[in-house]
N, C-alpha and C positions, 0 to 999 in steps of 0.2 A: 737903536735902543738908547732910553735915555741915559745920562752917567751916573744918575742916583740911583735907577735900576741896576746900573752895572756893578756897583757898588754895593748896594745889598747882595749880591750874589756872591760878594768877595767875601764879604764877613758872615755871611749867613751861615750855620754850621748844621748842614744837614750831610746821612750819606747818600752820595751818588759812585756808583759804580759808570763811571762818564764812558768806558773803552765798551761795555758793551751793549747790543744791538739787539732787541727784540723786532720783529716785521710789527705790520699793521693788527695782523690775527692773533699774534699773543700779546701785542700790548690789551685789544680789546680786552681779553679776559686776565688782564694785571701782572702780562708779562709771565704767564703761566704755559707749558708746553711739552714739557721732560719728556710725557708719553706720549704726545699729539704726531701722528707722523704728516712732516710739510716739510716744503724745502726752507721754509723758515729757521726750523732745528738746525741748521749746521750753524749756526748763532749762538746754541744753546747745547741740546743732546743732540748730535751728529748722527746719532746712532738709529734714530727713528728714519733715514732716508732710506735706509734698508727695506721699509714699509711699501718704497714707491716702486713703480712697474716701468715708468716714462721720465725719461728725461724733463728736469723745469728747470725755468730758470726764472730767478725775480729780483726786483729793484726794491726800494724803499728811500724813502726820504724824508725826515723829521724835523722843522725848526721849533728847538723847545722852549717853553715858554711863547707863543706868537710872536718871534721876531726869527730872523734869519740870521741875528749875529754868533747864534748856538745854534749849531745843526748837527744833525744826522743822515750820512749817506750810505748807501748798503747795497751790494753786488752780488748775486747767492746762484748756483748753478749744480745740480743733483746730476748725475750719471749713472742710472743702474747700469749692470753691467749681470744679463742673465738675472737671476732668481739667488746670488749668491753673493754677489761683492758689488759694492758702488762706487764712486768716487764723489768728491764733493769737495768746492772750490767757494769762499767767502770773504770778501774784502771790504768792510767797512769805517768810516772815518769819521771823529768826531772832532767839535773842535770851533773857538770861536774866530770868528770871520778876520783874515788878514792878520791874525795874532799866536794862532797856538793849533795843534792840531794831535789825535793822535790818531795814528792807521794803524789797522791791526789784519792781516794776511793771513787764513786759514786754509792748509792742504789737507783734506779727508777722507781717508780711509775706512769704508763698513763691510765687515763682514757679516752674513744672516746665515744661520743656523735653521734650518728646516720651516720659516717664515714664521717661526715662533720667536727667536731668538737673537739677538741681534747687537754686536761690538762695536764699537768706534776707534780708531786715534787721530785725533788733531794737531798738527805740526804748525802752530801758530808763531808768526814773525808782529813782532809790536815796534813801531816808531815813532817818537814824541819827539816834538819840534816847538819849539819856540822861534818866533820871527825876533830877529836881534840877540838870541842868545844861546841857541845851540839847541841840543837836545841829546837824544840817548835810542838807543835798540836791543834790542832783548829777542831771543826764541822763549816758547814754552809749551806744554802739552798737555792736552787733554785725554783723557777717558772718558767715554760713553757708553752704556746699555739699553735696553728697550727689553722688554718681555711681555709679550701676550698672552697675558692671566687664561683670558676666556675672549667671548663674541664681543662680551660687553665692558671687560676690565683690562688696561695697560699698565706698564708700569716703567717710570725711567730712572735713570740715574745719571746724575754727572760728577767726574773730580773733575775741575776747573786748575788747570798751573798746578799738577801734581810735580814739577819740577822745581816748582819754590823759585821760579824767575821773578829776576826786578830789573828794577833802572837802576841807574849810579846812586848814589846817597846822595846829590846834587839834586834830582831830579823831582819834583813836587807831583810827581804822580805815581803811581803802584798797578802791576798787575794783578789783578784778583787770582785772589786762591782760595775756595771755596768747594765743599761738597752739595749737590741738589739732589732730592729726590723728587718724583712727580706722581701722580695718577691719571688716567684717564678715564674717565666710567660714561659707558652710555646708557642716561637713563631711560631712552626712547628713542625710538630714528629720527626725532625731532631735536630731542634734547643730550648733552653732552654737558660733563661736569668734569672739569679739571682743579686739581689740589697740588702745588709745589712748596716744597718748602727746603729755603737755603741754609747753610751754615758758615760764616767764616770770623775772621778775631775782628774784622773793626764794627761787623750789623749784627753780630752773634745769630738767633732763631729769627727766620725772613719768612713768614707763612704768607701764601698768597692762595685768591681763590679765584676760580671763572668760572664760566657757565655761557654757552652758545644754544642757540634756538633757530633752528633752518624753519622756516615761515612756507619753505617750498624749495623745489631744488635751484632756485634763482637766488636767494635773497636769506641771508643769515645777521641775526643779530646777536651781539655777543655783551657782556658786561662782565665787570670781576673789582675787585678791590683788595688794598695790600695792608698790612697791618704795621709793616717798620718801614718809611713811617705808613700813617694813614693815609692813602689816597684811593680815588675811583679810578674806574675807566670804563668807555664804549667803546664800540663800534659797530660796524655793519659790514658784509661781504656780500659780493654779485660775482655772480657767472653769468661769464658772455662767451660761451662758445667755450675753447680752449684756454683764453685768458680769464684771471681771477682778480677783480681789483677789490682792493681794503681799505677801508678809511677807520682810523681809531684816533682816540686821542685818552690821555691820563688828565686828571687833576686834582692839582697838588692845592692842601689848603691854605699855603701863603702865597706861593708863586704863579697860579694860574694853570693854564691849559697847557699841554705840548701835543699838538696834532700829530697826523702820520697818513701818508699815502703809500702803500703798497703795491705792488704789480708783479703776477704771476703768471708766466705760461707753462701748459703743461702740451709738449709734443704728442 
C-alpha cells in the first residue's frame, strides 16, 4: 500500500467500527442480519443460531480497501445442541499488517423457546496490540434475541458491551457499545428484505437496508446500502452441496472497494 494512501487513512475522519466482523452474506446486503438466521450471526445477533438444526462452521476473509495491509479474518462454528440450546464459538481479527491488530474471542450461549423464540449471551475477550508498544484486554457481553413474527416476518435485537467495557485510557481504540434492532421479511420464496438499524454515542441512528434474490436454489444475489455513512454493497452466494461460498464486497465513496470471501459448511 502506498504511504500517501496510508496516510489518508490516518487523517481521514470517518466512523469505522474496525473490531467488528460482518461474513460475506451480510455485508452483501450492508451488513444487515439481526433477524437472518446463519452462522454468520454470532458476529452480530447470536441469538438467530438458535434457528439452525446442523452444525456449520465458516471462514471469512476481507482485505479492505484492495490491499492486504488492512484485513479481516473470521473463524465462526454453531452447535445446536437438540431443538433447545446451541453453543457457538467466534474468533475474528482485524488489523494492519505487521503493525497493529485487534482479536476479539466470542463464547455463546442460545437458548430457543418453542422455535419461536430465541436468547443469547456473548462472553467476548478483546485484545489490542501494537507491535512496539504494547497494547490492552478487556472482557464484555453481549445480549441477543430473535422472534418469529410469522412465515414471512423476523425480528432481532442486539445490546452490544452492555457491560460498558474499554481498554485503558492509553489505548487509541474502544469497544463498541451499541443497541441493533433488525427485520427480516420475506417478500417471496425468491425475495428477502432485511432493515437494521443501530444506535450508539459516537454514529448515533445507523439505518441500513438489504434485499437478496435466490435466482434458484444455486445461486443468490444480494445488494443493500448504508446511510451513516453512504455506502453500497453486492454480492452473490452458491451452493455446492453442503458447502456455501459468498463473495461480497462494500463501497465506500472515497476510499474504494473492500472485497470478502466467505466459506460455509453446513453438517
Amino acid at each position: 500500500m502506498k504511504s500517501s494512501v496510508i496516510l489518508f487513512l490516518m487523517f481521514l475522519c470517518i466512523n469505522v467500527c474496525s473490531q467488528e466482523f460482518y461474513g460475506a452474506p451480510m455485508q452483501g446486503m450492508a451488513n444487515t442480519g439481526l433477524a437472518v438466521p446463519s452462522v454468520y450471526g454470532l458476529t452480530a445477533n447470536a441469538a438467530v443460531i438458535g434457528q439452525l438444526r446442523r452444525p456449520r462452521i465458516g471462514v471469512g476473509y476481507q482485505p479492505h480497501f484492495l490491499t492486504n495491509d488492512i484485513r479481516a479474518q473470521a473463524l465462526l462454528a454453531a452447535l445446536p445442541l437438540g431443538r433447545i440450546n446451541a453453543l457457538g464459538l467466534a474468533v475474528n481479527n482485524y488489523g494492519l499488517k505487521a503493525t497493529s491488530s485487534l482479536l476479539t474471542l466470542r463464547a455463546i450461549y442460545v437458548r430457543t423457546f418453542g422455535n419461536v423464540f430465541s436468547t443469547s449471551v456473548s462472553t467476548n475477550y478483546h485484545q489490542y496490540h501494537v507491535k512496539g508498544y504494547g497494547g490492552d484486554n478487556t472482557l464484555s457481553l453481549d445480549l441477543g434475541a430473535h422472534l418469529n413474527v410469522s412465515n414471512s416476518l423476523s425480528l432481532g435485537l442486539l445490546l452490544r458491551n452492555v457491560t460498558a467495557s474499554r481498554f485503558d485510557d492509553t489505548i487509541d481504540q474502544y469497544v463498541t457499545r451499541e443497541v441493533g434492532a433488525g427485520l427480516l421479511f420475506n417478500i417471496s420464496k425468491e425475495v428477502l428484505f432485511t432493515a437494521d438499524v443501530y444506535y450508539n454515542a459516537f454514529r448515533e441512528i445507523d439505518p441500513r437496508f438489504g434485499i437478496a434474490y435466490h435466482i434458484d436454489d444455486l445461486i443468490i444475489l444480494r445488494g443493500g446500502a448504508t446511510l451513516v455513512p453512504m455506502q453500497y454493497f453486492t454480492g452473490i452466494g452458491m451452493t455446492l452441496g453442503k458447502l456455501l461460498c459468498d463473495i461480497s464486497s462494500s463501497f465506500h465513496t472515497r476510499l474504494g472497494a473492500s472485497p470478502q470471501l466467505s466459506l460455509a459448511y453446513g453438517f
